[in-house]
BAVEX-200586 format. One record per residue (C-alpha): residue number from 1; y, x, z. Coordinates in nm, 2 decimals, always signed. Layout:
BEGIN
<node NUM,<Y,X,Z>> ...
***
This chain:
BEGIN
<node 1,<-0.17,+3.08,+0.46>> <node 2,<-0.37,+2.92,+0.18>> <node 3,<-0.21,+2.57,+0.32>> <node 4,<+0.15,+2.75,+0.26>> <node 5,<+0.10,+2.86,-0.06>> <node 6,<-0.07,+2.52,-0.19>> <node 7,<+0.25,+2.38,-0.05>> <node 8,<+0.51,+2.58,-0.23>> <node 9,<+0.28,+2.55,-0.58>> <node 10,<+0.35,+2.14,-0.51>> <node 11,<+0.75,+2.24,-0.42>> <node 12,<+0.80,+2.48,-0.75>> <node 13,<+0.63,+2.22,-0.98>> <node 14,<+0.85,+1.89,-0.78>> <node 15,<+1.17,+2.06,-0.71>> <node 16,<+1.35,+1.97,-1.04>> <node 17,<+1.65,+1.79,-1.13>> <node 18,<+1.45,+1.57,-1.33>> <node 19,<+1.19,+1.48,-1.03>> <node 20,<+1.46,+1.46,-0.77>> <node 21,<+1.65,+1.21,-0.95>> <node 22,<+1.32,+1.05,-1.04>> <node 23,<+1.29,+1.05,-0.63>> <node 24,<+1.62,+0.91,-0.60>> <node 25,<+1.59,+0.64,-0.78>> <node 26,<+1.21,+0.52,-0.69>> <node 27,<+1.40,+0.58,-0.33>> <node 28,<+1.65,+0.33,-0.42>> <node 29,<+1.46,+0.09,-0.63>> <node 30,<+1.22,+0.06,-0.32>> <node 31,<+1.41,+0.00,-0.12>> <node 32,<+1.59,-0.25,-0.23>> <node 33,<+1.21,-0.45,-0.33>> <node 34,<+1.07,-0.40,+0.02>> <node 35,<+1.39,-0.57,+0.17>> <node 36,<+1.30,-0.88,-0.05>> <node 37,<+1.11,-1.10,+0.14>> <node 38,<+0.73,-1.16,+0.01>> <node 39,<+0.77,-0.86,-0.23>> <node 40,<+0.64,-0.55,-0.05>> <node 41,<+0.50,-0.21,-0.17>> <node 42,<+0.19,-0.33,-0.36>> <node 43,<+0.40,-0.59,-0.59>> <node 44,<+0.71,-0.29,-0.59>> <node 45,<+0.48,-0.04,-0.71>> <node 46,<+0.31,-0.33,-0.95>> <node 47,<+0.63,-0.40,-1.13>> <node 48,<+0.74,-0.09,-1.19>> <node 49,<+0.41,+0.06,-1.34>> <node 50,<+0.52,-0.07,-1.69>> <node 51,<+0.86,+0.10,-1.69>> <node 52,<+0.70,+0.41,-1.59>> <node 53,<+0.48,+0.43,-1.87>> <node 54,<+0.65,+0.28,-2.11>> <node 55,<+0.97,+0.57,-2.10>> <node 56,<+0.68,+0.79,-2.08>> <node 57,<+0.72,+0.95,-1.79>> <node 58,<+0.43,+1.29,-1.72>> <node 59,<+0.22,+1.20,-1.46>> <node 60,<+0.36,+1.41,-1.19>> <node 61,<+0.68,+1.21,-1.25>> <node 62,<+0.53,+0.87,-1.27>> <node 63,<+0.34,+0.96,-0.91>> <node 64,<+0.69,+1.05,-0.80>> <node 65,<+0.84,+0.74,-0.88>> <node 66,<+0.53,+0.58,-0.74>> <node 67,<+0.50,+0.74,-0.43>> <node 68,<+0.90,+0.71,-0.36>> <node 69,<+0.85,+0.32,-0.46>> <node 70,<+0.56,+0.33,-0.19>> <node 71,<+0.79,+0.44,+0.09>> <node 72,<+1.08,+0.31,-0.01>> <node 73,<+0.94,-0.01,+0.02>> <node 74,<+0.79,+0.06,+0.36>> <node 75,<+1.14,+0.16,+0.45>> <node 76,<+1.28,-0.19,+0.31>> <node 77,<+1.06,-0.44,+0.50>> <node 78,<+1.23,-0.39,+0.80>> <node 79,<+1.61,-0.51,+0.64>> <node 80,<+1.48,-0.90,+0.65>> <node 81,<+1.25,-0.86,+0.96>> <node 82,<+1.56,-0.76,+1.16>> <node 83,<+1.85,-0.94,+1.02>> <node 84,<+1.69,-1.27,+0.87>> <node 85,<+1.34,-1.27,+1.10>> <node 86,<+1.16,-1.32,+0.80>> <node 87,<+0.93,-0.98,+0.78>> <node 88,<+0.93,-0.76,+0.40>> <node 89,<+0.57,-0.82,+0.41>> <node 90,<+0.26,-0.76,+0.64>> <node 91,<+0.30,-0.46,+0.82>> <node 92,<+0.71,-0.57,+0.92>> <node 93,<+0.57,-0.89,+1.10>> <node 94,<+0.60,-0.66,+1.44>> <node 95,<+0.93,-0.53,+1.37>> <node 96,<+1.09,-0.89,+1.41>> <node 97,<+0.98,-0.89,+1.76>> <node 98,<+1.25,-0.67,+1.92>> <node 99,<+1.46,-0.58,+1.59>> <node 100,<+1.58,-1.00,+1.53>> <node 101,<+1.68,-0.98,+1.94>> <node 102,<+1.88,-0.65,+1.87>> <node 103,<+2.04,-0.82,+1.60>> <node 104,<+2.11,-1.11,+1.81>> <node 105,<+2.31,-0.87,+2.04>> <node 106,<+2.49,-0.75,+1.77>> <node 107,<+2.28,-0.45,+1.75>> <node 108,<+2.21,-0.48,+1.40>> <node 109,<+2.30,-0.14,+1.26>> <node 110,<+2.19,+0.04,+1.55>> <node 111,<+1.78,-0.14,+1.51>> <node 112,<+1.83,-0.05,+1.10>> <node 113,<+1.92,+0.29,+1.18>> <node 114,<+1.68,+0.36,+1.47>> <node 115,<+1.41,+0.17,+1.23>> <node 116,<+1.50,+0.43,+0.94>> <node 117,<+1.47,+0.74,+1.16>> <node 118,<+1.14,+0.59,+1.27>> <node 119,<+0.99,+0.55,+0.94>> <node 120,<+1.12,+0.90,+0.82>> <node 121,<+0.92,+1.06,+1.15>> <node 122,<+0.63,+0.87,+1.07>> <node 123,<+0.58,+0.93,+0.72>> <node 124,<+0.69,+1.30,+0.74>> <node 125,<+0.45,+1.35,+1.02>> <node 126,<+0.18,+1.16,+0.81>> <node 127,<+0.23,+1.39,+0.50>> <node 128,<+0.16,+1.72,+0.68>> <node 129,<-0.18,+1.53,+0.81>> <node 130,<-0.25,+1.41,+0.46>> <node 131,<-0.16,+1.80,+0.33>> <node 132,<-0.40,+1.95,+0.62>> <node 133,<-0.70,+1.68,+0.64>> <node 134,<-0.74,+1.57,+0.25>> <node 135,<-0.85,+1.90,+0.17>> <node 136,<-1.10,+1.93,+0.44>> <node 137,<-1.23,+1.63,+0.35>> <node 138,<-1.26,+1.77,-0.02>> <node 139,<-1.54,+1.98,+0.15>> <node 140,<-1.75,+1.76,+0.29>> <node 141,<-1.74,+1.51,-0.03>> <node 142,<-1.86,+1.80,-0.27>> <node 143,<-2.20,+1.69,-0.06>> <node 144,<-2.27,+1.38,-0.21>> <node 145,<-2.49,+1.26,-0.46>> <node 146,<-2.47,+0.96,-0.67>> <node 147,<-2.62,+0.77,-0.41>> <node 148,<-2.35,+0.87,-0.15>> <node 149,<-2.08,+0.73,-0.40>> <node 150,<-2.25,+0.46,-0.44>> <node 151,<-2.27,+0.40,-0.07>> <node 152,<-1.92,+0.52,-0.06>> <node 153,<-1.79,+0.28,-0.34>> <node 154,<-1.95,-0.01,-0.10>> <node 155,<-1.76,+0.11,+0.20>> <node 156,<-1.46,+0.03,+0.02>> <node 157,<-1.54,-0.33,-0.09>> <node 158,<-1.64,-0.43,+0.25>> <node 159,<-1.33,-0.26,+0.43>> <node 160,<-1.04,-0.36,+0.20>> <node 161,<-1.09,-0.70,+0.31>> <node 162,<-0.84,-0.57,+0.62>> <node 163,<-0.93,-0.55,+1.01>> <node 164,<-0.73,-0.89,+1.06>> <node 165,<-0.91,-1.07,+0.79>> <node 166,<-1.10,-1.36,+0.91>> <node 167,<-1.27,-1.44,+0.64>> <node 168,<-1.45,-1.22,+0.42>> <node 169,<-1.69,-1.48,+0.22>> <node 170,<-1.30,-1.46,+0.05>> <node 171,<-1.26,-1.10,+0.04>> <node 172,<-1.62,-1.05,-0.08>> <node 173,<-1.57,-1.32,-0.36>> <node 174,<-1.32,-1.16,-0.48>> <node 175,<-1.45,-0.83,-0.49>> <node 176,<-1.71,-1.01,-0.76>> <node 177,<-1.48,-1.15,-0.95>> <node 178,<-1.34,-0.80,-1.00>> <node 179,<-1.68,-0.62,-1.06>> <node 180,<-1.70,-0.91,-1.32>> <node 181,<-1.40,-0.84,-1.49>> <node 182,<-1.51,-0.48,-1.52>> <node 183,<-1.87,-0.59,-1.68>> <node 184,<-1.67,-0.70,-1.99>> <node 185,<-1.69,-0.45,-2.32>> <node 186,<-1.90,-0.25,-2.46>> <node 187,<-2.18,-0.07,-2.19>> <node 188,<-2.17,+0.29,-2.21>> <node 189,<-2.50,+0.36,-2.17>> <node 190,<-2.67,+0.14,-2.42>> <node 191,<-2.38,+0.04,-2.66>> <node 192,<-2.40,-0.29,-2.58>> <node 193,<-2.17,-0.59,-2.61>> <node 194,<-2.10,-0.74,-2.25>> <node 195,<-1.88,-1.06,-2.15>> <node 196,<-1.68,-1.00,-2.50>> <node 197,<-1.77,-1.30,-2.67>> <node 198,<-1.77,-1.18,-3.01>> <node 199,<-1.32,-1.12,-2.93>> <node 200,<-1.27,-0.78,-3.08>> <node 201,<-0.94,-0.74,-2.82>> <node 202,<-1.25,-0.73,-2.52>> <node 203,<-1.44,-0.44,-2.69>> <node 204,<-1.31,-0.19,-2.47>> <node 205,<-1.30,-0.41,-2.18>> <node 206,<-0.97,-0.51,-1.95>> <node 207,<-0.70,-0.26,-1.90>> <node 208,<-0.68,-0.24,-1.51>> <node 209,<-0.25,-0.22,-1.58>> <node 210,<-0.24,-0.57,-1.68>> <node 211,<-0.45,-0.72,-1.44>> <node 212,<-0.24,-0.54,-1.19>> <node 213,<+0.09,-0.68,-1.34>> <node 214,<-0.03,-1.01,-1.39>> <node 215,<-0.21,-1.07,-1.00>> <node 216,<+0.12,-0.88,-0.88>> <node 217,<+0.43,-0.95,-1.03>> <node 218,<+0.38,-1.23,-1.26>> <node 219,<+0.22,-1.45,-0.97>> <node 220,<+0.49,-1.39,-0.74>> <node 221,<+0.71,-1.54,-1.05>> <node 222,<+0.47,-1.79,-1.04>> <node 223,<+0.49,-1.90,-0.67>> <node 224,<+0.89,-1.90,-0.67>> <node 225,<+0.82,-2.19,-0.96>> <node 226,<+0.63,-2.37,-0.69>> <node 227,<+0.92,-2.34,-0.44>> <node 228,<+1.20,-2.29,-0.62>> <node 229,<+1.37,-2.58,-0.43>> <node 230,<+1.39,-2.35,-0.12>> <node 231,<+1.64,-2.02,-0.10>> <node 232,<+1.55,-1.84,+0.20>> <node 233,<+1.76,-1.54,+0.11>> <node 234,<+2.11,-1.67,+0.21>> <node 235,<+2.27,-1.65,+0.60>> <node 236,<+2.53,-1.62,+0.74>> <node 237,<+2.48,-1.30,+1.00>> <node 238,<+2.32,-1.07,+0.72>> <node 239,<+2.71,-0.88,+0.65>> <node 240,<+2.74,-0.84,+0.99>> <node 241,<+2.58,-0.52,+1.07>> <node 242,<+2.79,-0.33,+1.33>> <node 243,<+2.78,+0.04,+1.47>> <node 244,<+2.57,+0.18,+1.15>> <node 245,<+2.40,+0.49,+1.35>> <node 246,<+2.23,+0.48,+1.66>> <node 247,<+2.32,+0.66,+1.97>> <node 248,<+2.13,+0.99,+2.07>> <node 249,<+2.06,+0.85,+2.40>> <node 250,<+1.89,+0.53,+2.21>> <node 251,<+1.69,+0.77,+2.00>> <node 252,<+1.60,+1.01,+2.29>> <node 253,<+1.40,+0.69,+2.49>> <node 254,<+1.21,+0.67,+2.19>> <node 255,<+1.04,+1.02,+2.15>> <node 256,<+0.78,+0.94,+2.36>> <node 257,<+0.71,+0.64,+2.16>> <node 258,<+0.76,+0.82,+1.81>> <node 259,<+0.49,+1.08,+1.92>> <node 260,<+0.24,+0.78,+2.08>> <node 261,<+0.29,+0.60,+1.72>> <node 262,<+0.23,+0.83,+1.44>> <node 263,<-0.12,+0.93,+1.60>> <node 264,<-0.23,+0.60,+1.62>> <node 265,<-0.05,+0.49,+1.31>> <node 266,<-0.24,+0.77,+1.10>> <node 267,<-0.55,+0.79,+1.24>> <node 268,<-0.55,+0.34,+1.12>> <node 269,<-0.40,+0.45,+0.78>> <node 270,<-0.75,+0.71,+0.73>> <node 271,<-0.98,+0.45,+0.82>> <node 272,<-1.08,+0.24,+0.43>> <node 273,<-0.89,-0.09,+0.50>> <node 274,<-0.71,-0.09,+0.79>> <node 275,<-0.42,+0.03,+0.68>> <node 276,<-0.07,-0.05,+0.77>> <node 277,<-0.06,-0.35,+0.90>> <node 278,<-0.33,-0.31,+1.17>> <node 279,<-0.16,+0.05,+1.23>> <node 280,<+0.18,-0.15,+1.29>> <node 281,<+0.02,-0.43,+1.57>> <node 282,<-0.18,-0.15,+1.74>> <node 283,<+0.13,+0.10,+1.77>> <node 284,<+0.33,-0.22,+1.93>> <node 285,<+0.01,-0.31,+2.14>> <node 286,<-0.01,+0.01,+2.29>> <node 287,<+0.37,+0.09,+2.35>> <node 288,<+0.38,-0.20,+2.55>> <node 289,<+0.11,-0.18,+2.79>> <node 290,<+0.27,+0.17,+2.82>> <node 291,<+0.62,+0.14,+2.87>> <node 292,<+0.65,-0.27,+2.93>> <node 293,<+0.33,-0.40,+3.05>> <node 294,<+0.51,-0.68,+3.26>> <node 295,<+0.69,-0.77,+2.95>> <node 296,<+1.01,-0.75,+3.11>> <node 297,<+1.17,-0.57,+2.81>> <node 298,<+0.96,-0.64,+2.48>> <node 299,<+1.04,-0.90,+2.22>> <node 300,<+1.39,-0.90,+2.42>> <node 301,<+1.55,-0.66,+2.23>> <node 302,<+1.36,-0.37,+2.32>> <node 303,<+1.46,-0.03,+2.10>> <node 304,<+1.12,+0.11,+2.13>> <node 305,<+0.93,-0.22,+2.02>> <node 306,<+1.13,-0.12,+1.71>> <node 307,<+1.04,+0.23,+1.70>> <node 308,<+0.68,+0.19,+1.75>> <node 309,<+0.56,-0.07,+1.46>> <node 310,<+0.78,+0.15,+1.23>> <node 311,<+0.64,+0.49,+1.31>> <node 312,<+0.30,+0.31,+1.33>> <node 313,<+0.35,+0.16,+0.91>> <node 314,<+0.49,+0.46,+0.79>> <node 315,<+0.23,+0.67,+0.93>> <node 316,<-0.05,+0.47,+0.81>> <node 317,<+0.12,+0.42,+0.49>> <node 318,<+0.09,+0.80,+0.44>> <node 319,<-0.25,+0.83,+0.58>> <node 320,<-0.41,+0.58,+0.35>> <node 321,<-0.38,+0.84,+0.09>> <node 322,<-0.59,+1.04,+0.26>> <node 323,<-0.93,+0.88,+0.11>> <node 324,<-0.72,+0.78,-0.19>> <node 325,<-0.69,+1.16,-0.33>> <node 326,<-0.98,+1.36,-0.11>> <node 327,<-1.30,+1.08,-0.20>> <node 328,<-1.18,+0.84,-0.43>> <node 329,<-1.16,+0.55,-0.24>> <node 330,<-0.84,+0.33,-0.14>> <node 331,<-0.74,+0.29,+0.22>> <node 332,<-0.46,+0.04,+0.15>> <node 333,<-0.42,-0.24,-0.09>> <node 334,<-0.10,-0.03,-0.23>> <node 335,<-0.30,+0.28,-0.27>> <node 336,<-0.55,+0.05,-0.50>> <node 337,<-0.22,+0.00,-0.68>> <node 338,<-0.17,+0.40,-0.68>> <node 339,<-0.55,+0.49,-0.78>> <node 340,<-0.43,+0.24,-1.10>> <node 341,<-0.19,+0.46,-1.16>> <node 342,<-0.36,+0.77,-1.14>> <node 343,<-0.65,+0.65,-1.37>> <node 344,<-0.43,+0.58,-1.63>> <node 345,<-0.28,+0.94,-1.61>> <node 346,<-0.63,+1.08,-1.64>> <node 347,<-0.69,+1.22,-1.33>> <node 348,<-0.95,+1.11,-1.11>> <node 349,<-0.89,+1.13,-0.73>> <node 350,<-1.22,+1.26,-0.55>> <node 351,<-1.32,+1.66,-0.46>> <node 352,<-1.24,+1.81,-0.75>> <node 353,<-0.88,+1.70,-0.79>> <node 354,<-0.74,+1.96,-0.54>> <node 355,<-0.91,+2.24,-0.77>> <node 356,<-0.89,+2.06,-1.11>> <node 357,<-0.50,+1.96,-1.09>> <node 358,<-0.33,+2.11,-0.81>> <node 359,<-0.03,+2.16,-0.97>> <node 360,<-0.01,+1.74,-1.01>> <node 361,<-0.17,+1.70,-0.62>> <node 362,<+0.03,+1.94,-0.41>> <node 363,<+0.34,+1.86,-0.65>> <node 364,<+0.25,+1.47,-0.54>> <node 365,<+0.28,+1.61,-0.15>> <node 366,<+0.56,+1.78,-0.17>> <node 367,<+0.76,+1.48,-0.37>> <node 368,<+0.65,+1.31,-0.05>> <node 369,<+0.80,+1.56,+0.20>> <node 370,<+1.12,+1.49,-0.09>> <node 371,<+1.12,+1.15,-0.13>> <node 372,<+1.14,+1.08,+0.30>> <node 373,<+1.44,+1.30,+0.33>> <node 374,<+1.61,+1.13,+0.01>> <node 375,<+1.56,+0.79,+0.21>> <node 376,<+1.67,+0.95,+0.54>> <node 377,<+1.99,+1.07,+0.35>> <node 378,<+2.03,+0.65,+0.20>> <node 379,<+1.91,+0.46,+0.45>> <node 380,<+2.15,+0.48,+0.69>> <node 381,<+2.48,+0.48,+0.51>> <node 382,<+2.37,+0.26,+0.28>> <node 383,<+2.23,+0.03,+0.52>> <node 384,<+2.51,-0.26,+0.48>> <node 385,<+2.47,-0.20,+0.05>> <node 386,<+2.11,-0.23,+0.12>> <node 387,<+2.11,-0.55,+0.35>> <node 388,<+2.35,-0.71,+0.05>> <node 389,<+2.02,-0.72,-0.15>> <node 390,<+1.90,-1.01,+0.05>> <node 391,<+2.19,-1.26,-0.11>> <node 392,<+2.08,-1.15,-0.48>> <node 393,<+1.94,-1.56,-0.56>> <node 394,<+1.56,-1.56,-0.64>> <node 395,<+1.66,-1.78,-0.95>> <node 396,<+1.78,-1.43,-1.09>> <node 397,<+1.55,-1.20,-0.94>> <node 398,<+1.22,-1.35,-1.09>> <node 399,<+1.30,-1.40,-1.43>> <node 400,<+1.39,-1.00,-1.44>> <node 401,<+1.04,-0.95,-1.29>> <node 402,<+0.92,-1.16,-1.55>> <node 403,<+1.09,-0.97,-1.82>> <node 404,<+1.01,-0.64,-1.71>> <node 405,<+0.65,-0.76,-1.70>> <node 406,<+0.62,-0.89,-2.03>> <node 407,<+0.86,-0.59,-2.19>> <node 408,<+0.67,-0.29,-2.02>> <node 409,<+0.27,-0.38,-2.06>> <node 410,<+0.37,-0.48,-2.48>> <node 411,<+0.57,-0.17,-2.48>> <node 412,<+0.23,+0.01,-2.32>> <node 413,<-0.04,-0.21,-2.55>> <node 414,<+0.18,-0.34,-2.85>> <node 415,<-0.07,-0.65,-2.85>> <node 416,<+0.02,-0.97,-2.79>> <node 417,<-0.33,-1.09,-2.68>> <node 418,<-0.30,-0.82,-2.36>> <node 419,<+0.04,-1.07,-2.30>> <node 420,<-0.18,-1.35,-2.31>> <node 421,<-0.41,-1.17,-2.08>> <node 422,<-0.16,-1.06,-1.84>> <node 423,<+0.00,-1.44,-1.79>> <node 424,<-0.40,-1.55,-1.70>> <node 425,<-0.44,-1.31,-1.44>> <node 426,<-0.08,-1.45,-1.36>> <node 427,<-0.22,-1.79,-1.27>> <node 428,<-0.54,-1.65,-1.11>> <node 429,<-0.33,-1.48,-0.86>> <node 430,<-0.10,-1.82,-0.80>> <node 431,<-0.41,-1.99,-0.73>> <node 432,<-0.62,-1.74,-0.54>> <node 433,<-0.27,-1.71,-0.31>> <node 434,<-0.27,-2.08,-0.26>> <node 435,<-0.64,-2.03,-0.19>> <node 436,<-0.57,-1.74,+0.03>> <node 437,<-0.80,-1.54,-0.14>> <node 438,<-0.69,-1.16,-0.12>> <node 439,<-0.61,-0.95,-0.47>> <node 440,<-0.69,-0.64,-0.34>> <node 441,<-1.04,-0.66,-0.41>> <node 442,<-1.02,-0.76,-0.72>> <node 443,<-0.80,-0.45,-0.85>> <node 444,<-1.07,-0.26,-0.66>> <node 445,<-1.35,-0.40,-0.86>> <node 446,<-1.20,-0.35,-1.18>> <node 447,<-1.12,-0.02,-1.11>> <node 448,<-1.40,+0.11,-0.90>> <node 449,<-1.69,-0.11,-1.09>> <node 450,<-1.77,+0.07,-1.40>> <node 451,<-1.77,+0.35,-1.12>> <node 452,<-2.03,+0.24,-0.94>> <node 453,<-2.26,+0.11,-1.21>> <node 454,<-2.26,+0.47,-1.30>> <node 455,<-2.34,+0.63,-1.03>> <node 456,<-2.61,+0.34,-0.96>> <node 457,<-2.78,+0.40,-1.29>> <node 458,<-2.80,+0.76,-1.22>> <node 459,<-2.93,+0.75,-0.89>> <node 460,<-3.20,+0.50,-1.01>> <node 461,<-3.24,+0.79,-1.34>> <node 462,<-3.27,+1.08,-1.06>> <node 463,<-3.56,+0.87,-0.85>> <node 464,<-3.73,+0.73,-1.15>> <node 465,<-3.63,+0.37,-1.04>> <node 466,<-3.71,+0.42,-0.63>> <node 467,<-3.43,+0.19,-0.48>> <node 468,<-3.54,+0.41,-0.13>> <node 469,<-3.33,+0.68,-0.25>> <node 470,<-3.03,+0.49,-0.18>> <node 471,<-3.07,+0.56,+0.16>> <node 472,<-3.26,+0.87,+0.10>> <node 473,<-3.07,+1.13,+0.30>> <node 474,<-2.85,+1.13,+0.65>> <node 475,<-2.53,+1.09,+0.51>> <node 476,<-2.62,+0.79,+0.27>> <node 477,<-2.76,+0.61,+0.59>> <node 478,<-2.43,+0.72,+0.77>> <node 479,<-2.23,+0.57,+0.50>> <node 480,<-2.46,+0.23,+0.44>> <node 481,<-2.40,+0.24,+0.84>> <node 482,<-2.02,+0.23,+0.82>> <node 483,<-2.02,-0.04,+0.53>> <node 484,<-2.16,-0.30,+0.75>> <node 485,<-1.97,-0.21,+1.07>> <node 486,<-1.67,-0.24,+0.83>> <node 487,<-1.77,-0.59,+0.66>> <node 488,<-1.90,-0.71,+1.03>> <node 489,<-1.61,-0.61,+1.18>> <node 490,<-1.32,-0.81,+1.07>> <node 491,<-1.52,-1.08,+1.13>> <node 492,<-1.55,-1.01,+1.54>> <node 493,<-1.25,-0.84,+1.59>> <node 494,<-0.98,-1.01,+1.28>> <node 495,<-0.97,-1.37,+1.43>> <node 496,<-0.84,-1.17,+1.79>> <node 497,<-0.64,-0.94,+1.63>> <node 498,<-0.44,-1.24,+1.43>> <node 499,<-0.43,-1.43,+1.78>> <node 500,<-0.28,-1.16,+1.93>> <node 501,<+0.01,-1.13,+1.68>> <node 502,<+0.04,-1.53,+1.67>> <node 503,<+0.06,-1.49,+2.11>> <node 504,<+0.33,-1.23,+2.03>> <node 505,<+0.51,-1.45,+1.80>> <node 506,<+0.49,-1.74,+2.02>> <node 507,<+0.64,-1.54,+2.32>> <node 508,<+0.94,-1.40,+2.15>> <node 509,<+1.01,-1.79,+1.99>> <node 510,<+1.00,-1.97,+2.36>> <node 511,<+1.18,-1.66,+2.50>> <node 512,<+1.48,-1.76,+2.25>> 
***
């Protein structure tokens, strides 16, 4: 009962017309970003932070705007990794496998459709799990200690790397550099002047915004200068969609597969840095050792080896937010993106958000349950309007990403050094992408590091300067335990899990 009424305080606080047009258009707007090759939901929810603050929006707005951006863009990868073969972003690569064949066929409309369904199941399913476990886990993070957020903070850095990362010398290079960044300014505890320089614009250290914008938006600006000799947008099959709905007895086949998927893609969304994309291969990996382990039927044009990576994305996608609000801590390099967002609002996710603002947190739930019907309702009429989006040239896209940059963090800051600021993070993230050095952690160690000096410092206060007491009770070692497996891991299990996608790939390309 308490669950239920939770639920309708989040519905009487999100059902206006105010946050269902909000909805609408962070529906629309993400859509139409995640079907853009290269964009995704980190860099959708990136650009649009600006304009949300900048109209200033309340913050159960701006999260609904956010959050509908976030799924909308989950939604949207799948436009280009069906029609084109090129995949939205990460988590999409497995969706070209059998959705590309299906359009082949001329079974476009029916893979889009059956895609959108699956992504509405997933993420719906994946809400009422983030709506039943976050608060659960609320109770067991009221246990810790500084120490145990300290430990905690750590399990983030050495998880966001991703399970398919390879190298994490990168990842854990450029968690520095972001604990760096948040060194500079004025120390809290001792007054201090850190990293400024004597520049009186670094006093109060780096807004986390226009970092954000800059590694996001502006590099992707940045890295269609590089290329801007090649237009991968244009073909000549993407108006040709067909039979816009798919058949009952299409979607029937795939219940078994919807149910399979959402479990798995969850449970990988929960897990600090796995997220979407491993939740996507493994949802794929399993179905067809279920249904197709001859492989008779898979990467052939398969419905269910469309239904499976897109239950499995959306479901993570949803269950990343679980660690997000209950502890704190990102599960996805978009919820870093989202945990921006929030600090700027004032409201720090961890256990006492659910009792401190639970107006803003079950409102933020129930936009979700909102925002996957609204996306139901436009996906699948609007899937040819949608699919259109893939002619718009880059040559006009980027210089509107560009402007909305430059226009929303001076309308946020007024300053032109924070312009200056935002075009140097710019170029860091051109370079560290040619580097392929992942952004992620940086964002996290800007936002988490003046966190986790904290906490450090007050552990150390607590134990009079005994470093034992960070691993002075069960959970601690528990956590210090998980850290390790997490940074270890990627390292043993990412190079397979990237050979196994690659074999996939391969498969599909000497099948054609």
């Amino acid at each position: 009962m308490e669950f239920l009424s939770s639920l309708g305080v989040g519905f009487d606080a999100a059902l206006t017309f105010s946050n269902l047009g909000i909805a609408l258009l962070g529906a629309f707007l993400g859509t139409m970003m995640g079907a853009l090759p290269g964009l995704g939901p980190a860099n959708g929810v990136a650009i649009l932070i600006p304009i949300a603050f900048s109209i200033g929006l309340g913050p159960l707005p701006s999260l609904i705007l956010m959050t509908s951006v976030y799924y909308g863009a989950m939604y949207g990868g799948r436009i280009s990794s069906i029609l084109l073969n090129i995949p939205g972003d990460e988590p999409a690569m497995m969706t070209c496998l059998d959705g590309y064949p299906m359009a082949r066929k001329g079974m476009a409309g029916e893979a889009l459709s059956l895609s959108g369904i699956a992504s509405f199941i997933g993420a719906i399913a994946a809400t009422f799990g983030l709506a039943l476990l976050a608060p659960q886990l609320v109770k067991i993070a009221l246990l810790f200690g500084p120490a145990e957020y300290f430990a905690l903070f750590t399990i983030a850095f050495a998880t966001l790397g991703g399970i398919s990362s390879t190298n994490q010398a990168k990842a854990a290079f450029a968690a520095a550099f972001g604990l760096a960044i948040a060194m500079i300014g004025v120390d809290t505890q001792t007054g201090v002047q850190r990293f400024t320089f004597g520049e009186v614009h670094l006093f109060d250290g780096i807004d986390f915004l226009i970092a954000i914008v800059g590694l996001f938006a502006l590099s992707e600006v940045f890295v269609f200068l590089e290329h801007r000799g090649s237009d991968a947008n244009k073909d000549e099959s993407i108006g040709k969609i067909g039979r816009i709905v798919a058949p009952w007895s299409m979607i029937r086949s795939c219940i078994p597969t919807f149910g399979r998927s959402t479990i798995i893609g969850f449970l990988s969304g929960v897990l600090p840095g796995a997220g979407a994309s491993l939740g996507s291969f493994l949802s794929y990996s399993v179905e067809k050792q279920i249904v197709d382990p001859s492989g008779k039927t898979f990467g052939k044009g398969d419905p269910r080896g469309v239904a499976a990576p897109e239950v499995g994305n959306n479901a993570a996608a949803g269950g990343a937010l679980v660690p997000m609000l209950a502890l704190g801590v990102p599960g996805s390099g978009t919820t870093a993106v989202l945990l921006a967002v929030l600090l700027s609002l004032n409201i720090t996710p961890g256990p006492l958000l659910f009792s401190q603002n639970p107006d803003v947190v079950w409102g933020l739930i129930a936009a979700l349950f909102i925002a996957n019907v609204m996306l139901l309702i436009l996906n699948i009429p609007l899937v040819g309007l949608f699919s259109r989006v893939l002619l718009v040239p880059v040559h006009i896209l980027m210089p509107l990403v560009a402007m909305v940059s430059f226009v929303g963090i001076y309308g946020i800051s007024g300053s032109s050094f924070d312009l200056i600021l935002m075009v140097l993070f710019g170029v860091v993230g051109w370079l560290f992408r040619k580097l392929d050095i992942p952004l992620v952690p940086i964002i996290l160690g800007i936002l988490l590091g003046n966190e986790m000096e904290v906490n450090l410092r007050r552990a150390m206060t607590l134990s009079d300067g005994d470093w034992l007491t960070l691993v002075g009770s069960p959970l601690a070692i528990t956590l210090w335990v998980l850290a390790i497996i997490g940074f270890v891991a990627p390292m043993v299990f990412g190079r397979k899990v990237k050979k196994a996608i690659a074999e996939e790939s391969d498969e599909i390309a000497v099948g054609d």
